[in-house]
Biopython code that builds the backbone (N, CA, C, O; Angstrom):
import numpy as np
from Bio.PDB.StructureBuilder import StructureBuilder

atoms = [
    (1, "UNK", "N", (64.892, -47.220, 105.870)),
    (1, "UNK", "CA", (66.266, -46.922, 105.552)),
    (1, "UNK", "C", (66.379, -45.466, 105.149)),
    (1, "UNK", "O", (65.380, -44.754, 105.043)),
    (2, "UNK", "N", (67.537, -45.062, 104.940)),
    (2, "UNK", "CA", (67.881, -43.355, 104.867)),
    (2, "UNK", "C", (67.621, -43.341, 103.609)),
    (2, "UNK", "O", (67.518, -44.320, 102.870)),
    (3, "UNK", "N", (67.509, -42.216, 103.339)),
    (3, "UNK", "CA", (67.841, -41.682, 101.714)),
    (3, "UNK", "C", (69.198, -41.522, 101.853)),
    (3, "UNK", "O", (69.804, -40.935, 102.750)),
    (4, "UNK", "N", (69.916, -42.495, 100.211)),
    (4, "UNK", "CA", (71.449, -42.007, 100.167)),
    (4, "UNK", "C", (71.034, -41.225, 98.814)),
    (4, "UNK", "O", (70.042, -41.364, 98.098)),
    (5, "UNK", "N", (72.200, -40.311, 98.711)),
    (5, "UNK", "CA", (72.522, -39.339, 97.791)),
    (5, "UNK", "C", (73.505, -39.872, 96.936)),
    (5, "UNK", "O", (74.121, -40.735, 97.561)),
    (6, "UNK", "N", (73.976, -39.732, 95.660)),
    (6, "UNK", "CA", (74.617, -39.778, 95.086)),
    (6, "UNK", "C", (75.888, -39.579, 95.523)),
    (6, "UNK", "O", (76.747, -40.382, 95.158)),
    (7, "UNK", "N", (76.210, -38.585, 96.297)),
    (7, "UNK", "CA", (77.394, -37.971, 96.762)),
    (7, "UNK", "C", (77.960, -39.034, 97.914)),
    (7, "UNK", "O", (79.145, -39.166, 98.217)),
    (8, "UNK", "N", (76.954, -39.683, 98.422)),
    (8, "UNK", "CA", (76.870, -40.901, 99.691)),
    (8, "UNK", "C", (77.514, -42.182, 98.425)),
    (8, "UNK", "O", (78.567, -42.728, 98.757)),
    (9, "UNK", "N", (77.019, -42.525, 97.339)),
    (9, "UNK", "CA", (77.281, -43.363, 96.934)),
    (9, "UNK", "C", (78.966, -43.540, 95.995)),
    (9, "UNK", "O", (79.469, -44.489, 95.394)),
    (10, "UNK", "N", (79.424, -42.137, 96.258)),
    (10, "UNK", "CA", (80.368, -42.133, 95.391)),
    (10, "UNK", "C", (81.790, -42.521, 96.191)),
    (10, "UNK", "O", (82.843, -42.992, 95.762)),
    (11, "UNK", "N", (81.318, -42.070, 97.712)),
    (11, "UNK", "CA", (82.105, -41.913, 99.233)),
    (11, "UNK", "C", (82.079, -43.892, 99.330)),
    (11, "UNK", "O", (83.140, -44.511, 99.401)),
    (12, "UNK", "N", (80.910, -44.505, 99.316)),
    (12, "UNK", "CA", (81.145, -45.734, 99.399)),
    (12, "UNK", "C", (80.124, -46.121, 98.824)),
    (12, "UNK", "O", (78.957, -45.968, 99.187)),
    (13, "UNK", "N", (80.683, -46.845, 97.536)),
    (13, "UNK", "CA", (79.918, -47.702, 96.294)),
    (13, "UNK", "C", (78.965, -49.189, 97.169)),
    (13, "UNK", "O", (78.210, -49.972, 96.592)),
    (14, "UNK", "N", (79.128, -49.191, 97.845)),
    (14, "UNK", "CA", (78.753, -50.454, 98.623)),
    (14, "UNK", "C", (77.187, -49.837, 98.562)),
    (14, "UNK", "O", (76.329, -50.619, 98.152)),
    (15, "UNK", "N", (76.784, -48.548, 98.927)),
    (15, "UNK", "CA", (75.731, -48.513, 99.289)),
    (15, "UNK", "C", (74.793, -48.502, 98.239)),
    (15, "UNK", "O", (73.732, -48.085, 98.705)),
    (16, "UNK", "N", (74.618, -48.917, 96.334)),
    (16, "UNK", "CA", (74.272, -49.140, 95.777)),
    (16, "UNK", "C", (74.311, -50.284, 95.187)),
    (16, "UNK", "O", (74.130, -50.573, 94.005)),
    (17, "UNK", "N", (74.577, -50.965, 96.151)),
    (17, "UNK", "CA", (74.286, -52.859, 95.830)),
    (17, "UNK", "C", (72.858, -52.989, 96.220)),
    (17, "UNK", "O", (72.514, -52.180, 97.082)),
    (18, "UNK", "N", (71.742, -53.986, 95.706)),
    (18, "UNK", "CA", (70.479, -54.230, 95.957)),
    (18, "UNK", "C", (70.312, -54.949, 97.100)),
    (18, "UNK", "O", (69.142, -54.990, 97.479)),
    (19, "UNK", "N", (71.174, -55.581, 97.832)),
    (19, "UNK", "CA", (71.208, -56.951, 98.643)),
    (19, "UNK", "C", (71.312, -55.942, 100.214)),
    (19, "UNK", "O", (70.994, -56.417, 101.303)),
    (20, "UNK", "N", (71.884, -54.314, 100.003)),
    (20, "UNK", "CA", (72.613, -53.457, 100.882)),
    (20, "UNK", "C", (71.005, -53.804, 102.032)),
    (20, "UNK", "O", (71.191, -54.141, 103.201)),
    (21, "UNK", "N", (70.087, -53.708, 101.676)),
    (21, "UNK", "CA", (69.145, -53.758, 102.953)),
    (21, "UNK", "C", (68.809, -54.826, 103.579)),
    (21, "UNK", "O", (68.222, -54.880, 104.660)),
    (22, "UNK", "N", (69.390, -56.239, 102.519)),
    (22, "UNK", "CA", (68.835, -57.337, 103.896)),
    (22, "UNK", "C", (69.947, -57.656, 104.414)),
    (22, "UNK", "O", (69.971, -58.742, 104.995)),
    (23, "UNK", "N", (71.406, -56.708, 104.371)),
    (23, "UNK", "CA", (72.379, -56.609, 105.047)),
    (23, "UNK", "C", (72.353, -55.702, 105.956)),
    (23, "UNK", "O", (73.396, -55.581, 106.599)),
    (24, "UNK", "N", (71.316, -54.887, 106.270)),
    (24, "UNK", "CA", (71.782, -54.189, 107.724)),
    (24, "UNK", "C", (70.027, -54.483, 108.353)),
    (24, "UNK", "O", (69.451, -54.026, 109.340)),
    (25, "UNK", "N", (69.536, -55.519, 107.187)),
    (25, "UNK", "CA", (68.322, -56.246, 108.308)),
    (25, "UNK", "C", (68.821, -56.791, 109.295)),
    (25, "UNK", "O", (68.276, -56.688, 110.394)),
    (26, "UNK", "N", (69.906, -57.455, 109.127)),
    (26, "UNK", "CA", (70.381, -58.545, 109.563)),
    (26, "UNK", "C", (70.335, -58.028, 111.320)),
    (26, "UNK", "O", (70.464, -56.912, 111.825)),
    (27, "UNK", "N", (70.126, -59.201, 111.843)),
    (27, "UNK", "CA", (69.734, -59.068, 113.724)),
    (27, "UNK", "C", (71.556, -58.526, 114.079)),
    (27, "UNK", "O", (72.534, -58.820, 113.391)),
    (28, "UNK", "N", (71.541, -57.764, 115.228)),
    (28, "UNK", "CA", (72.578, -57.044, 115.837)),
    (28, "UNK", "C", (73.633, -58.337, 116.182)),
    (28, "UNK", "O", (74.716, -57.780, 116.008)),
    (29, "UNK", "N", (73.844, -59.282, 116.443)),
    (29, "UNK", "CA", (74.839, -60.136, 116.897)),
    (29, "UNK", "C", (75.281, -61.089, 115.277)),
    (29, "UNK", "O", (76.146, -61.961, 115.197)),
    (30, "UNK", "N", (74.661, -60.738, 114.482)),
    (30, "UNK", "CA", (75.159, -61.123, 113.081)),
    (30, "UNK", "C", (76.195, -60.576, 112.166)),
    (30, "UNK", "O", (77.165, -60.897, 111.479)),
    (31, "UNK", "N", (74.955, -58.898, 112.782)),
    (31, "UNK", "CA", (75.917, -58.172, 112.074)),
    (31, "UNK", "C", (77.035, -57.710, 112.483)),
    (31, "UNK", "O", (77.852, -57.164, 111.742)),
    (32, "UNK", "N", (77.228, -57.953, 114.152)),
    (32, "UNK", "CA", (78.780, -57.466, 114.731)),
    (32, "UNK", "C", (79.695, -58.471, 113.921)),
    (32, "UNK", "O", (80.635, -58.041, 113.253)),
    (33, "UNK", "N", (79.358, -60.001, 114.007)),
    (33, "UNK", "CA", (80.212, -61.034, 113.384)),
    (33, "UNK", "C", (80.218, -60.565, 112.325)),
    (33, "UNK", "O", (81.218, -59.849, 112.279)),
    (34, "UNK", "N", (79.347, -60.497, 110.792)),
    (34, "UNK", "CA", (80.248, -60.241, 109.955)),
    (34, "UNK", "C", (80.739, -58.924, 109.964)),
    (34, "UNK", "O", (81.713, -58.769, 109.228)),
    (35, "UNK", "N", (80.348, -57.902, 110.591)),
    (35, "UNK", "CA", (81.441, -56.327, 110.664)),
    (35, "UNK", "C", (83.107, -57.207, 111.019)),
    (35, "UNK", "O", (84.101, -57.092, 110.303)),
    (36, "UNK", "N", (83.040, -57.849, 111.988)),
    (36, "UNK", "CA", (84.229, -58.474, 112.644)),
    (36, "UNK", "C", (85.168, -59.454, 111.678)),
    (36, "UNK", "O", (86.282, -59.833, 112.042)),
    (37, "UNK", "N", (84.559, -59.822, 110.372)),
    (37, "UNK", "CA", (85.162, -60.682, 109.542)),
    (37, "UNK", "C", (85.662, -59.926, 108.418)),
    (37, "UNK", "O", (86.606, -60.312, 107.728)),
    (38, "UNK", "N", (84.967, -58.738, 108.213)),
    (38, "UNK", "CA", (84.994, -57.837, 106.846)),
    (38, "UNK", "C", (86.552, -56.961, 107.744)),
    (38, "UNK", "O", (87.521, -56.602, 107.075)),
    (39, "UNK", "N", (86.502, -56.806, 108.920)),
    (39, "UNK", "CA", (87.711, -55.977, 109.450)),
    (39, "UNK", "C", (89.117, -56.661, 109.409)),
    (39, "UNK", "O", (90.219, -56.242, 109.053)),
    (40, "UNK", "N", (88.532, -58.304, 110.081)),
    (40, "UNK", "CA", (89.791, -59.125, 110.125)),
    (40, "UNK", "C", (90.566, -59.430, 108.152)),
    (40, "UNK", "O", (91.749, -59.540, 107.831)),
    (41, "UNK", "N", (89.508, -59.469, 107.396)),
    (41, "UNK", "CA", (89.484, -59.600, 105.783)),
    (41, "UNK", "C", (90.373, -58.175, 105.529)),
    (41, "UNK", "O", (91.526, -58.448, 105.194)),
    (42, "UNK", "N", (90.153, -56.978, 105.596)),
    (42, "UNK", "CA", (90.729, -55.951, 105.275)),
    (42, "UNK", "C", (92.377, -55.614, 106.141)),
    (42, "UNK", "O", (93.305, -55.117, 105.503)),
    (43, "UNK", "N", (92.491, -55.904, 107.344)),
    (43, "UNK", "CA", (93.720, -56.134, 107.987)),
    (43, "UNK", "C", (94.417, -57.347, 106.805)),
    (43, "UNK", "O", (95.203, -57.155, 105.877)),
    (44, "UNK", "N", (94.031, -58.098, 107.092)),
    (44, "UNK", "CA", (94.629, -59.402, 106.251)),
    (44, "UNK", "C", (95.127, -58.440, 104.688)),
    (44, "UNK", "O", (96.308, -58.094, 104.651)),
    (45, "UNK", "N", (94.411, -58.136, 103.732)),
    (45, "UNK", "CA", (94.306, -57.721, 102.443)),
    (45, "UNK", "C", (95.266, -56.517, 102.809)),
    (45, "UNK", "O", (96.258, -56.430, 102.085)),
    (46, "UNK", "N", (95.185, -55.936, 103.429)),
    (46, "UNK", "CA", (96.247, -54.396, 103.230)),
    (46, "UNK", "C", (97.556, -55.049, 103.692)),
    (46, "UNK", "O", (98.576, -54.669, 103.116)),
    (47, "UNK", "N", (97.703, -56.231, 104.911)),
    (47, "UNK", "CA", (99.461, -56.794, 104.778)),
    (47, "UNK", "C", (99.620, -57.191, 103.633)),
    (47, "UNK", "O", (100.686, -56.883, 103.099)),
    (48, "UNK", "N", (98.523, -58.097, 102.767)),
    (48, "UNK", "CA", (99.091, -58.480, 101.676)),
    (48, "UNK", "C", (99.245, -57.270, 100.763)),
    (48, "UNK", "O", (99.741, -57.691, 99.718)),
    (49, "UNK", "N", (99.118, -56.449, 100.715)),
    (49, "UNK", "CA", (98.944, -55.346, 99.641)),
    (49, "UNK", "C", (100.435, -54.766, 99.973)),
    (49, "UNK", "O", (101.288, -54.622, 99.097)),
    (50, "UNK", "N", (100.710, -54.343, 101.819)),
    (50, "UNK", "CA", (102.035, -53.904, 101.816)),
    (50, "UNK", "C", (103.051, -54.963, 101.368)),
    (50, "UNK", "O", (104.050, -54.625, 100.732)),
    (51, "UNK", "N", (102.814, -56.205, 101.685)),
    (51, "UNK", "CA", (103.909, -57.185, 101.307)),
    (51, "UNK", "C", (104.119, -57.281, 99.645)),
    (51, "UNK", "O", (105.236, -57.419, 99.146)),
    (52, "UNK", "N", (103.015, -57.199, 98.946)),
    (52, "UNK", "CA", (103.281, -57.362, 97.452)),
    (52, "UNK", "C", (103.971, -55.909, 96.711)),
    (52, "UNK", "O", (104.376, -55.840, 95.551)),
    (53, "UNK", "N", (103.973, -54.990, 97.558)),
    (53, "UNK", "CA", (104.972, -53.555, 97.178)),
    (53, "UNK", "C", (106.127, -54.154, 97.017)),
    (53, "UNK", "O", (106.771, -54.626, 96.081)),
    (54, "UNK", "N", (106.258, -54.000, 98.355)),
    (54, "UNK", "CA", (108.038, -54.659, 99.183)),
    (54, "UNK", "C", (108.635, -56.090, 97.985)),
    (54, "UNK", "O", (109.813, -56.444, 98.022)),
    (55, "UNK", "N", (107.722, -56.688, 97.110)),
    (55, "UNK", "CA", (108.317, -57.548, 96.669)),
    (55, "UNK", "C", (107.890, -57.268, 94.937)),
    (55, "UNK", "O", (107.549, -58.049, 94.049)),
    (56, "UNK", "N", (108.092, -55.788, 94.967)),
    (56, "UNK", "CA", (107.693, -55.620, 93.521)),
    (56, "UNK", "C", (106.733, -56.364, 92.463)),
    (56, "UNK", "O", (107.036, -56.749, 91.334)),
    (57, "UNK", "N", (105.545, -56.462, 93.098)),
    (57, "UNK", "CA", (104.340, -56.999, 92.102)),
    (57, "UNK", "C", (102.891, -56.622, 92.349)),
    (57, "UNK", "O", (101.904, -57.134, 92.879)),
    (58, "UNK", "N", (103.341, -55.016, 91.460)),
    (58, "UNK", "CA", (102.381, -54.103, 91.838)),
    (58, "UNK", "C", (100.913, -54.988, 91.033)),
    (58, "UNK", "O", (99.914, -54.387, 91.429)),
    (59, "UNK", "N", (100.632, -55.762, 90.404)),
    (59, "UNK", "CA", (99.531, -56.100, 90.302)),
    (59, "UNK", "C", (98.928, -56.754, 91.227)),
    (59, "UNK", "O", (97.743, -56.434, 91.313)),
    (60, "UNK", "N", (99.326, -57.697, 92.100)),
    (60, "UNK", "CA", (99.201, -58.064, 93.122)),
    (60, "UNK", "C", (98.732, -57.362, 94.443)),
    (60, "UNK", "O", (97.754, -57.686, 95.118)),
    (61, "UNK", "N", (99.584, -56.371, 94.677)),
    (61, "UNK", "CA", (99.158, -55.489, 95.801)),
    (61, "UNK", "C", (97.985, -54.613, 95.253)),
    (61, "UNK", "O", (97.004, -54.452, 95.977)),
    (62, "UNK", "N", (98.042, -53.888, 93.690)),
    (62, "UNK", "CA", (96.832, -53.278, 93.501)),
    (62, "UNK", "C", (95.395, -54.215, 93.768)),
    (62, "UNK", "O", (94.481, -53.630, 94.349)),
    (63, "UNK", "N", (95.180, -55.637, 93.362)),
    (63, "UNK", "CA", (94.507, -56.370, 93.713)),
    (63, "UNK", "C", (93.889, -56.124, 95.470)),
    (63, "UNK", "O", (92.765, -55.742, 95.799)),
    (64, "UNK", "N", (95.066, -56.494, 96.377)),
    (64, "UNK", "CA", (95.056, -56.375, 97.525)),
    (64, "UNK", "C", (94.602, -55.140, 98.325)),
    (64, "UNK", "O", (94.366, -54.827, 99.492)),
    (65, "UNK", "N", (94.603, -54.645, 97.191)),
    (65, "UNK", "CA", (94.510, -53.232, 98.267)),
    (65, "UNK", "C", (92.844, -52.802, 97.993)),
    (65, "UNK", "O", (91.953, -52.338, 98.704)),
    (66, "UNK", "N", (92.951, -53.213, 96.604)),
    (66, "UNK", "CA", (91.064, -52.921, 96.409)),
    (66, "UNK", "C", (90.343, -53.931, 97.395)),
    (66, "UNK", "O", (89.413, -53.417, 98.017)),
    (67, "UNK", "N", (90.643, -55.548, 97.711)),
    (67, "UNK", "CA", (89.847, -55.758, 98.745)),
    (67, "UNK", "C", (89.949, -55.314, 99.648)),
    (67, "UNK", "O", (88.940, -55.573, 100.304)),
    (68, "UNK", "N", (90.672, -54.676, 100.232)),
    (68, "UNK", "CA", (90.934, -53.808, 101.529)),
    (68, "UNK", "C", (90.214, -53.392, 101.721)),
    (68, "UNK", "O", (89.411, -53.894, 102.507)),
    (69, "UNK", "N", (89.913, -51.710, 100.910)),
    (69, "UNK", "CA", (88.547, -51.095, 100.489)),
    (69, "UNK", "C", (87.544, -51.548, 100.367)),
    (69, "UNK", "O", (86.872, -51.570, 101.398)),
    (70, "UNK", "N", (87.122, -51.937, 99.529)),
    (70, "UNK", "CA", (85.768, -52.843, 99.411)),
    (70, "UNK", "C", (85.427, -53.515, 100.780)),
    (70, "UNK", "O", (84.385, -53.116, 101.301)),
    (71, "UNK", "N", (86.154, -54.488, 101.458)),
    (71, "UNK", "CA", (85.971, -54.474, 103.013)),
    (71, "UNK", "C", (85.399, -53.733, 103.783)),
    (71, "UNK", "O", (84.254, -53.846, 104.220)),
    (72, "UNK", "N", (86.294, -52.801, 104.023)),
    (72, "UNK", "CA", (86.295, -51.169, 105.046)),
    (72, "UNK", "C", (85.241, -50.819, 104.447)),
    (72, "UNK", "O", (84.443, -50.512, 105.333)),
    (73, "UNK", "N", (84.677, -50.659, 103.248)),
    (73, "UNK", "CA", (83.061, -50.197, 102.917)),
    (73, "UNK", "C", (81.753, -50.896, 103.399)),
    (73, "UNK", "O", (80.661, -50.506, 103.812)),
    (74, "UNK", "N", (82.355, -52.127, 103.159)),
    (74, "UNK", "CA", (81.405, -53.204, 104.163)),
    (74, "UNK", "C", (81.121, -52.671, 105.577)),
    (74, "UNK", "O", (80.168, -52.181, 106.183)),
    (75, "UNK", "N", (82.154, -52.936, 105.766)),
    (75, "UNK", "CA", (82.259, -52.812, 107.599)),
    (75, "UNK", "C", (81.701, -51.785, 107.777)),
    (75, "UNK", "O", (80.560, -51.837, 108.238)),
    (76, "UNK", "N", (82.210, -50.698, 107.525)),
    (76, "UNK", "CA", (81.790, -49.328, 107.850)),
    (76, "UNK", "C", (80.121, -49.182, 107.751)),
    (76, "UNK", "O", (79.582, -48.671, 108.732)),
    (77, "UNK", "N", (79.447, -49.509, 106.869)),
    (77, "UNK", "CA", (77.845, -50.115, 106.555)),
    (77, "UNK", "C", (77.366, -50.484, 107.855)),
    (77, "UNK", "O", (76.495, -49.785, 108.373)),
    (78, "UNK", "N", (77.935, -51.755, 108.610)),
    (78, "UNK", "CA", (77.675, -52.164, 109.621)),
    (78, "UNK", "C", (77.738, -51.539, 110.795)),
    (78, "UNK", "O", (77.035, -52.199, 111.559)),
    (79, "UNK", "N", (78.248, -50.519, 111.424)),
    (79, "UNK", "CA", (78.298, -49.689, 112.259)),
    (79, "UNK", "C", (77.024, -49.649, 113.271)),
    (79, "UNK", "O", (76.981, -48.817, 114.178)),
]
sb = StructureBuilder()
sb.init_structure("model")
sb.init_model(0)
sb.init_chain("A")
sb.init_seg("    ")
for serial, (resi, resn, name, xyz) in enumerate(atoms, 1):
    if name == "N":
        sb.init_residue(resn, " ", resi, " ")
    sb.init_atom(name, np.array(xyz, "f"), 0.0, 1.0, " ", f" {name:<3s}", serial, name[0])
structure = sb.get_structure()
């Protein structure tokens, strides 16, 4: 695995989880599926995030919007 930098970890916190390497062990047709679930999860989470604006319950959408992120950090891992 690469050396990450601090500066790598600040861009996406994901990459200082312990579990981060037997997640990109994982065999190539695993990891497209879950890249493909963490994308469909973050689409999903950012409508809910725009819908909970639009209906004034910003705790809700702030919720929503951090899984968004957290997602898209996933995914992006998987590449």
């Amino acid at each position: 695995m690469r050396r990450i930098t601090s500066r790598a970890e600040r861009a996406n916190p994901m990459l200082a989880l312990p579990a981060l390497c037997e997640m990109l062990a994982l065999e190539p047709a695993s990891k497209a599926a879950l890249r493909a679930l963490l994308l469909d999860l973050r689409a999903d989470a950012k409508s809910r995030a725009d819908h909970s604006w639009r209906r004034r319950k910003p705790p809700m959408a702030a919720y929503w919007a951090a899984v968004a992120v957290y997602a898209g950090h996933l995914a992006r891992l998987l590449r």
